[in-house]
C-alpha positions as CSV (number, residue, x, y, z in Angstrom):
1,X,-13.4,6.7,-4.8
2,X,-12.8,3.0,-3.7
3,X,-10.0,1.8,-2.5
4,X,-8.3,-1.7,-2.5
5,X,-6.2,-3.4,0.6
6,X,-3.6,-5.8,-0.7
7,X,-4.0,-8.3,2.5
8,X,-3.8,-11.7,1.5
9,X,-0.3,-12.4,2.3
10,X,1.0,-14.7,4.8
11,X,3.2,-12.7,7.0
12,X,6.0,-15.0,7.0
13,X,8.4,-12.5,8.8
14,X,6.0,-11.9,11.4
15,X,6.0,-15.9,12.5
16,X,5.1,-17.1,15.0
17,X,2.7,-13.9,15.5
18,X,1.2,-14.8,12.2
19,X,0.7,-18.6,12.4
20,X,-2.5,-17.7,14.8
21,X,-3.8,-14.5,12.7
22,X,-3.6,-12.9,9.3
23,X,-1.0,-10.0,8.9
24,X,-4.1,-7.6,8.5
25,X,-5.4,-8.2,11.7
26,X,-2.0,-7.5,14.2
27,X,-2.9,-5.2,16.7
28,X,-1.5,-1.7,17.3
29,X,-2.5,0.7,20.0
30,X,-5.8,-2.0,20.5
31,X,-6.7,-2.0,17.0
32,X,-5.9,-4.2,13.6
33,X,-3.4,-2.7,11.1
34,X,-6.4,-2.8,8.7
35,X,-8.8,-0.8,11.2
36,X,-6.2,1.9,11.3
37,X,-6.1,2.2,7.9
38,X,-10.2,2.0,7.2
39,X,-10.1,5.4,9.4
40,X,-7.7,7.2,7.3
41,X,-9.9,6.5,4.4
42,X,-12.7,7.2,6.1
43,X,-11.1,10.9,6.3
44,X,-10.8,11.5,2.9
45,X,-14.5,10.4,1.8
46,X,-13.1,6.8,0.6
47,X,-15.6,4.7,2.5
48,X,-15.8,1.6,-0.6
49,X,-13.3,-0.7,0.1
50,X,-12.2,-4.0,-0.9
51,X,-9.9,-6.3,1.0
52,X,-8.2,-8.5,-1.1
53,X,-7.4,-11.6,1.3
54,X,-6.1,-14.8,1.3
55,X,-4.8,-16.3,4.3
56,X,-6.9,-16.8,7.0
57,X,-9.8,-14.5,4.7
58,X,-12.2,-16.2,7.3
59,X,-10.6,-13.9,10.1
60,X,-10.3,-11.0,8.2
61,X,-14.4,-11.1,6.9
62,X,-15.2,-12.0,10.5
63,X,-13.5,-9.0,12.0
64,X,-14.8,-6.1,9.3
65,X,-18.2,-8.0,7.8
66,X,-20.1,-5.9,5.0
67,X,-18.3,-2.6,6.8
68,X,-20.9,-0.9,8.4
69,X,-19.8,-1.3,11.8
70,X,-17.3,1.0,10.9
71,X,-19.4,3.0,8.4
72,X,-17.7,2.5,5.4
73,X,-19.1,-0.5,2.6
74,X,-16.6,-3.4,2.1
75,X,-16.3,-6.3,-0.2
76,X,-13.4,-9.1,-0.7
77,X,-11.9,-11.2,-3.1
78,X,-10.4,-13.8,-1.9
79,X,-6.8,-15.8,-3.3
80,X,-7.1,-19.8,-3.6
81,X,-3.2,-19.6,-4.3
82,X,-0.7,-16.1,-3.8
83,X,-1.2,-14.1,-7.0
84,X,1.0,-11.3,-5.7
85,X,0.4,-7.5,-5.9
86,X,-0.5,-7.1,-9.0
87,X,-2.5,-10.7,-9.4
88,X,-4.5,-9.4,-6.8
89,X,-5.5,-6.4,-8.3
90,X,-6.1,-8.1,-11.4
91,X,-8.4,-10.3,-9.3
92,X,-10.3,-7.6,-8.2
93,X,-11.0,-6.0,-11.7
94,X,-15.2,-6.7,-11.2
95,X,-15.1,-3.9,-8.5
96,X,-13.2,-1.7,-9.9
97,X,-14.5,1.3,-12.9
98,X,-13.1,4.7,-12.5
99,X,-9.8,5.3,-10.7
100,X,-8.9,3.8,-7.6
101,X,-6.3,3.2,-4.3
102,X,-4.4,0.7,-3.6
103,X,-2.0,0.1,0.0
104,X,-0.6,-3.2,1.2
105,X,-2.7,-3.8,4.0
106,X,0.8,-3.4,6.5
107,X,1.1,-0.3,6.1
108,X,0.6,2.9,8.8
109,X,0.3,5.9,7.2
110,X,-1.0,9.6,7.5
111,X,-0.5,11.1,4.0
112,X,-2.7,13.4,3.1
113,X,-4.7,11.7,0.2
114,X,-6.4,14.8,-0.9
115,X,-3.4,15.9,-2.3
116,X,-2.2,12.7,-3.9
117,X,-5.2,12.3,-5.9
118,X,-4.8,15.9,-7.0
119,X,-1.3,15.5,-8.2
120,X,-2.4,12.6,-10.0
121,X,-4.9,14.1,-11.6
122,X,-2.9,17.4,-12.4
123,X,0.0,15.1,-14.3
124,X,-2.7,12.9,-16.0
125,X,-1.0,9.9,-15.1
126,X,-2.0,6.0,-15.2
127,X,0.1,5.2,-11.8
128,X,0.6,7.7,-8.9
129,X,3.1,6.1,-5.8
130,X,3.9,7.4,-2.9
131,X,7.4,7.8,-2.7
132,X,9.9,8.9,0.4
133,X,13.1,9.2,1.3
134,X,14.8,6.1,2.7
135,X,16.5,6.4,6.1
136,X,18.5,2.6,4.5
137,X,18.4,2.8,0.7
138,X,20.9,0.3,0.8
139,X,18.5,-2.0,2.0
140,X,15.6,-0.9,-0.3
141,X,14.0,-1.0,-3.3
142,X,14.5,2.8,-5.1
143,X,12.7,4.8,-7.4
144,X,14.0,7.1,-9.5
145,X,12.1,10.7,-10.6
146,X,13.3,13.0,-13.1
147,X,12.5,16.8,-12.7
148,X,8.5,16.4,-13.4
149,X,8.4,13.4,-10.7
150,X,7.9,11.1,-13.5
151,X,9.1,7.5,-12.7
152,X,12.5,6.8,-14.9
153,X,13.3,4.0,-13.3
154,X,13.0,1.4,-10.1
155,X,16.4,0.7,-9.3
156,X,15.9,-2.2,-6.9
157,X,18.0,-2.7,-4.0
158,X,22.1,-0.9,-4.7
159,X,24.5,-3.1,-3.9
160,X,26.4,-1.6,-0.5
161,X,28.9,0.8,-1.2
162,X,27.6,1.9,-4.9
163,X,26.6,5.3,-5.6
164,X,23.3,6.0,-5.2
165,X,21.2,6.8,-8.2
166,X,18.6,8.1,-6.1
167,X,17.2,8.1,-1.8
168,X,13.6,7.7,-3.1
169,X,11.2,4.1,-2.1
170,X,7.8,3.0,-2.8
171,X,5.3,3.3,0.6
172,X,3.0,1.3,-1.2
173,X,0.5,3.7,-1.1
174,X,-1.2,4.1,-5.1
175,X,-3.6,5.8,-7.2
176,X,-4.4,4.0,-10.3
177,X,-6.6,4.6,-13.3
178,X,-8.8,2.2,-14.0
179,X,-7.1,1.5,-17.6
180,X,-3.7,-0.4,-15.7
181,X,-5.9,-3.3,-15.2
182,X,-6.0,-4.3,-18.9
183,X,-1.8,-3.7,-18.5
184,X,-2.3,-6.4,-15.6
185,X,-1.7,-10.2,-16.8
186,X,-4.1,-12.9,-15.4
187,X,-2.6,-14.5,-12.8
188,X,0.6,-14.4,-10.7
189,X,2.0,-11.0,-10.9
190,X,4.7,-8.4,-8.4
191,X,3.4,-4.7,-8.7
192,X,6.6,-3.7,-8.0
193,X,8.8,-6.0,-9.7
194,X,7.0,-6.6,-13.2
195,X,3.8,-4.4,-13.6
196,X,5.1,-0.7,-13.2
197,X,8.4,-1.6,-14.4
198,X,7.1,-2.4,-17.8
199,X,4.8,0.8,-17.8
200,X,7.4,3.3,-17.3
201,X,8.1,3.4,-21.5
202,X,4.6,4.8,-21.4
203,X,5.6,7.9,-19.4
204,X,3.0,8.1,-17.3
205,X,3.8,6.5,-13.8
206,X,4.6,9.4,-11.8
207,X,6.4,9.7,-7.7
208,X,4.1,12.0,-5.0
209,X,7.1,12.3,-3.1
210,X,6.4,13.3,0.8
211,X,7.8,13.6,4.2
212,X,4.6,12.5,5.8
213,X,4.4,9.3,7.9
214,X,4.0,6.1,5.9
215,X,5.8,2.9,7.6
216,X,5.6,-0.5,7.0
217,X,4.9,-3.4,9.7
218,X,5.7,-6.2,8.0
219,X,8.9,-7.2,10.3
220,X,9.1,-7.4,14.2
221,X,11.1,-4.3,14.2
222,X,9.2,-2.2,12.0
223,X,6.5,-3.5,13.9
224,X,8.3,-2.1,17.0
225,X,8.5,1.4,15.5
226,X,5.3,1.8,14.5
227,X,4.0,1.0,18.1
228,X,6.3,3.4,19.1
229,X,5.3,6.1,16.7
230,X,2.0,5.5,17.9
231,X,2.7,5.8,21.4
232,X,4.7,9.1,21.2
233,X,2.0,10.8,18.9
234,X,-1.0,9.9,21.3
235,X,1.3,11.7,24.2
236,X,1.6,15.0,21.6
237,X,-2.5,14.6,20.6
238,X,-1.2,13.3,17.5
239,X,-2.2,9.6,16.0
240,X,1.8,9.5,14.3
241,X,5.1,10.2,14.8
């Protein structure tokens, strides 16, 4: 299975860390976000990736090459102007021909991907996400599951105070079938916002909800607890919180 890292972004909330090197490339515990991520993959036999990269791509090819340095095969598409998530999977469509990953390439995670592709395979679906419970749903974007875990809805952000529909985000962790990128538009596209939104008629975007560590760095403090969480988890013989 391949798998595709959404790292083309610019990192704006990660300035002035970010004006010097990509968002992909931000060091934890001595190694790039990216790196991190390549051995997880590694652990689950998915050693063909490709890095969708934008800013600062030069850095990013630099750092990994073809791969082999870090025994997996790599390849990159590279974004002239931001086509978002879902423009950048869309971009990638000439590597892609069975069913696939997908993470945003800030993302540190140990979810057990054996599993995830099972579920998607046992529900037949188009779109699997990781979902988990939020610890702030006010401040995130929520997914709603009915009783199968199918996806009934993404709620976006509640306004404070509201009842909550549901506790459940997107980690931005996938598995796609290779069919969604026909349901991709050429160009400019959210994932999130527009793509899987529109496909949830079709009944077959499903939630692999989890408790398992999956944490975004995309903002000085969530870059803060993830160094943390690594910290702690060496000092336990653990790699995460």
């Amino acid at each position: 299975m391949k798998a595709l890292i959404l790292c083309g972004g610019r990192g704006t909330r990660l300035r002035p860390l970010t004006y010097k090197i990509p968002k992909a490339l931000v060091p934890i515990s001595g190694k790039p976000i990216v790196e991190h991520q390549i051995i997880e993959l590694k652990k689950y036999g998915v050693n063909e990736i490709v890095m969708c990269t934008g800013y600062k791509h030069e850095m990013i090819r630099k750092r990994f090459g073809n791969g082999s340095k870090f025994g997996v095969k790599i390849k990159y598409t590279v974004e002239r102007r931001l086509l978002g998530t879902g423009g950048a999977i869309r971009n990638a469509r000439r590597f892609i021909d069975s069913r696939f990953l997908v993470l945003s390439g800030d993302i540190m995670f140990r979810v057990n991907l054996e599993k995830l592709i099972k579920f998607h395979q046992l529900k037949g679906a188009l779109a699997t996400l990781v979902v988990h419970e939020s610890s702030h749903p006010y401040d995130s974007d929520l997914v709603k599951l009915d009783r199968s875990k199918r996806v009934v809805g993404f709620l976006g952000k509640p306004k404070p105070g509201t009842p909550l529909q549901s506790r459940l985000t997107n980690a931005s962790i996938y598995v796609f079938d290779a069919g969604i990128i026909s349901k991709i538009p050429d160009g400019r596209s959210s994932l999130e916002k527009e793509v899987l939104p529109r496909l949830v008629k079709t009944g077959k975007i499903y939630g692999f909800v989890t408790n398992e560590y999956a944490k975004d760095m995309g903002t000085f403090d969530r870059l803060d607890s993830v160094k943390s969480a690594m910290r702690h988890g060496r000092k336990r013989g653990q790699t995460y919180k």
